[in-house]
C-alpha positions in Angstrom: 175.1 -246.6 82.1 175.8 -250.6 81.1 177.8 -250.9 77.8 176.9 -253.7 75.6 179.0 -255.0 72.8 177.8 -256.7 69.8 179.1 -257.3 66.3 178.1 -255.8 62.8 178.7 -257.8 59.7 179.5 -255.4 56.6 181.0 -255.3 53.3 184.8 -254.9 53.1 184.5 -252.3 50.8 181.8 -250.4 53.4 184.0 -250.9 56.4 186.8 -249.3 54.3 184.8 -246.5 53.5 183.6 -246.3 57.2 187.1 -246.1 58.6 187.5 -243.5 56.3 185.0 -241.6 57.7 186.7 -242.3 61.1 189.5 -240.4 60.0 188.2 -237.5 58.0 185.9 -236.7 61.1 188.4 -237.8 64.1 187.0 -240.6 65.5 189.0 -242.4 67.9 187.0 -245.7 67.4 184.5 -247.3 65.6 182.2 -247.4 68.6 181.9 -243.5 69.1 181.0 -243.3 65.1 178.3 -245.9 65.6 176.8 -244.5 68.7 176.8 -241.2 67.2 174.9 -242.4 63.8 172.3 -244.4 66.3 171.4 -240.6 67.9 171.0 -239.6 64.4 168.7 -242.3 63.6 166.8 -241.8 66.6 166.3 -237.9 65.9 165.3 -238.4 62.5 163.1 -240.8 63.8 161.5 -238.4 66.1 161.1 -235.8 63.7 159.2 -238.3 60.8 156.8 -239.3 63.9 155.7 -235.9 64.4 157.3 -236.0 67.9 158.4 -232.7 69.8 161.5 -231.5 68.6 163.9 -228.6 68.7 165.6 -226.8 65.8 167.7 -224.1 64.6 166.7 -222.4 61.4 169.6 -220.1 59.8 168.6 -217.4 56.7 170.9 -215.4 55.1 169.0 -212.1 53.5 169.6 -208.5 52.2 168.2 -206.1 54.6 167.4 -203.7 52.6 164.7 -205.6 50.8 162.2 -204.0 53.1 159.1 -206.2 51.9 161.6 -209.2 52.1 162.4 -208.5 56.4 158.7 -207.4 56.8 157.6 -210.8 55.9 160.1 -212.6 57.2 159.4 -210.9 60.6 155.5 -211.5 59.9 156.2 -215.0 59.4 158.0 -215.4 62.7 155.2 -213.9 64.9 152.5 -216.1 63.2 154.8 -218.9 64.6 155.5 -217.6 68.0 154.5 -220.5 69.9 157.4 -222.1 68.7 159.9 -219.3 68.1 162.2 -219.6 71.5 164.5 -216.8 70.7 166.0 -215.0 67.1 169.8 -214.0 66.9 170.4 -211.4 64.4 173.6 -211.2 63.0 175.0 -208.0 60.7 177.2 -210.2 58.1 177.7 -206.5 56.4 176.2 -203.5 55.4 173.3 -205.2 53.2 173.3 -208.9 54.7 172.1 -210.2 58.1 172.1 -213.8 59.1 169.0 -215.1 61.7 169.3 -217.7 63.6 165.9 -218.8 65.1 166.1 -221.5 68.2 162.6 -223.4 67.5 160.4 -226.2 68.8 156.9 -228.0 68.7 155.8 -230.7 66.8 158.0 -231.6 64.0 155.2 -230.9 61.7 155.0 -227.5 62.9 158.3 -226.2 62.7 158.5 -228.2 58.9 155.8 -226.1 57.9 157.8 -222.3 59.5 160.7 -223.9 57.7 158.8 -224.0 54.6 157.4 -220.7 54.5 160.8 -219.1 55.4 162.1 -221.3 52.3 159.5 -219.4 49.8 160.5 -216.1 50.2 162.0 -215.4 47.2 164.3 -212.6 49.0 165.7 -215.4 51.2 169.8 -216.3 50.0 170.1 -218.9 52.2 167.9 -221.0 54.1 169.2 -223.9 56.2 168.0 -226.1 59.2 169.4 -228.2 62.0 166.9 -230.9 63.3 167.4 -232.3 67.0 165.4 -233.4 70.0 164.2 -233.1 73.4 167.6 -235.6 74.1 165.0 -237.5 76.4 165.8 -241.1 74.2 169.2 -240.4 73.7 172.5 -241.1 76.3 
């Protein structure tokens, strides 16, 4: 892998703020940061093209809202295709955290996200959006 440099022009005030965020998250340089904000550019971009992605979708629920877990299960086989595996987690003796691996077309797994995020019983719904890696180094 070749390494080009280049420059970036930015507002003291930005560049401030940037080395800031150098710090807080343990950068050793500005180059790491910037290579790191590129790959999350470039997923985001994949996801808003409808490319195929992969995901992790954690909920938080109370398992003993029976109608709540039988939907939530019924709403994970209708998207099977793209359901790779489910971890289920016993937080304690009423909550359970899932954590569903995903993937498909972006559009796809927005829409399982979206009908996970209606159930009412749901106390926390949350998603990680990556790739396929195949345009990232």
């Amino acid at each position: 892998m070749s390494v080009v440099r280049f420059s970036i022009s930015l507002e003291k005030e930005l560049v401030k703020e940037f080395d800031r965020y150098l710090k807080v998250k343990g950068y050793s340089n500005r180059s790491e940061a910037v290579r790191d904000l590129v790959r999350k550019v470039l997923v985001e971009e994949e996801w808003e093209a409808n490319k195929y992605v992969y995901a992790a979708i954690t909920i938080v629920y109370d398992h003993t809202q029976r109608e709540a877990v039988d939907r939530i299960t019924d709403i994970q086989h209708e998207y099977h295709k793209n359901i790779i595996s489910a971890q289920h987690v016993h937080i304690d003796e009423k909550n359970c955290l899932e954590i569903i691996a995903v993937k498909g077309r972006a559009e796809e797994i927005r829409k399982l996200y979206d009908r996970l995020e209606r159930e009412k019983k749901i106390k926390h719904i949350a998603i990680a959006r990556s790739t396929a890696g195949e345009r990232l180094i």
